[in-house]
Residue, then its C-alpha position, 0 to 999 in steps of 0.5 A: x524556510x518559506x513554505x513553497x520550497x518546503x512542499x518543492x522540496x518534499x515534492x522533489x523527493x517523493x517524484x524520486x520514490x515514485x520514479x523508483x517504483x516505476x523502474x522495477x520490473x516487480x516488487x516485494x514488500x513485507x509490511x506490518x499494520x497497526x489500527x489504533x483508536x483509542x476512543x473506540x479500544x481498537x489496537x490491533x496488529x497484524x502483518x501480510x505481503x504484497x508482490x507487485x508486477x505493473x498493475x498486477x497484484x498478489x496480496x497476502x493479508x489476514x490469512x485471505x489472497x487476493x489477486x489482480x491478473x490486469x482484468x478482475x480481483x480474485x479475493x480467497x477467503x480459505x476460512x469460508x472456502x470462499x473466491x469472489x470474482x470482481x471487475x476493477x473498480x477504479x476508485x481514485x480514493x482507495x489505495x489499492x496494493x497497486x497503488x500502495x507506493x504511488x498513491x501519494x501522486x495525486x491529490x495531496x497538498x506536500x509539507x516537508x516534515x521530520x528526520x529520523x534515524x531508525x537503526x541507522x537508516x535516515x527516514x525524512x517524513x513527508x506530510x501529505x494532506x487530502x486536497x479534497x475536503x471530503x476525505x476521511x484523511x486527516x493527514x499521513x506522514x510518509x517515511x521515506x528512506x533517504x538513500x534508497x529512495x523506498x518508502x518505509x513507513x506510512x502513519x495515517x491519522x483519520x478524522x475519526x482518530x483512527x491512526x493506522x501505520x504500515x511499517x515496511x519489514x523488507x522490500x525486494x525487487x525485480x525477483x524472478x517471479x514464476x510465470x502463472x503467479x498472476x493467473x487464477x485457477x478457477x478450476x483449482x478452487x472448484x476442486x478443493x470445492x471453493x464456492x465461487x461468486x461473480x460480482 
């Protein structure tokens, strides 16, 4: 198979995830992440949930919250007490949780790579490499389930060896979200005596 209907074909397949993502009113997605480099006797677990709504996020992750109402993140930190107030920063090379399934649009060179079964459920793996010479991304494999279109894992191999995989536990969609899920509180924090910095 030549090499351009390799990439076509990938590039086709993960239009079809981007366009999934795209139609849901909000999504829910509970994920492990694993860091490994072997050099550096790095190997960690952990694992956390991102509830999703356009732009807007809330992400759980290491026992910190962090909130995007469309206008600034708010992180949590309950271990310090802490609420740090930021302006969005646009950064084209950070994949932020709202960028999390639609990250790959941009920016990447495609390669169709394996198939695999995991417990029954086919996963074709994309091959995605940086355009950008720059990245600290040597490469990373997107698994992508074959019949519902949802991405369910994303290895990323950096040049340092540093390996970091997400594994998706459950995706949910279009869940009936209460309405201030996206509003920050701030009066809330002040109350439970949160020290609150503007950035």
């Amino acid at each position: 198979m030549a090499m351009g209907q390799d990439s076509n074909k990938a590039k086709t397949l993960l239009d079809e995830v981007y366009n999934k993502v795209k139609s849901y009113d909000n999504i829910f997605v509970d994920f492990k992440y694993s860091l490994k480099n072997e050099e550096a006797n790095i190997n960690t677990d952990t694992r956390g949930d991102v509830t999703m709504q356009g732009d807007k996020y809330v992400f759980n992750y290491m026992g910190a919250k962090q909130l995007y109402d469309g206008k600034k993140v708010y992180t949590v930190v309950p271990e310090n007490e802490e609420v740090t107030i930021e302006e969005k920063i646009d950064d084209d090379n950070t994949i932020t949780p709202s960028k999390m399934l639609t990250f790959y649009k941009q920016g990447h060179a495609y390669d169709w790579d394996i198939l695999q079964n995991v417990q029954g459920r086919k996963i074709q793996y994309v091959k995605l490499t940086p355009i950008n010479s720059d990245s600290e991304t040597k490469f990373i494999l997107l698994g992508i389930d074959v019949e519902t279109k949802h991405i369910y894992k994303l290895i990323e191999t950096g040049k340092n060896g540093t390996k970091t995989t997400i594994t998706v536990n459950s995706f949910k969609i279009d869940q009936p979200l209460s309405k201030t899920l996206f509003t920050f509180d701030e009066n809330k924090y002040k109350e439970d005596g949160y020290y609150i910095i503007r950035n």
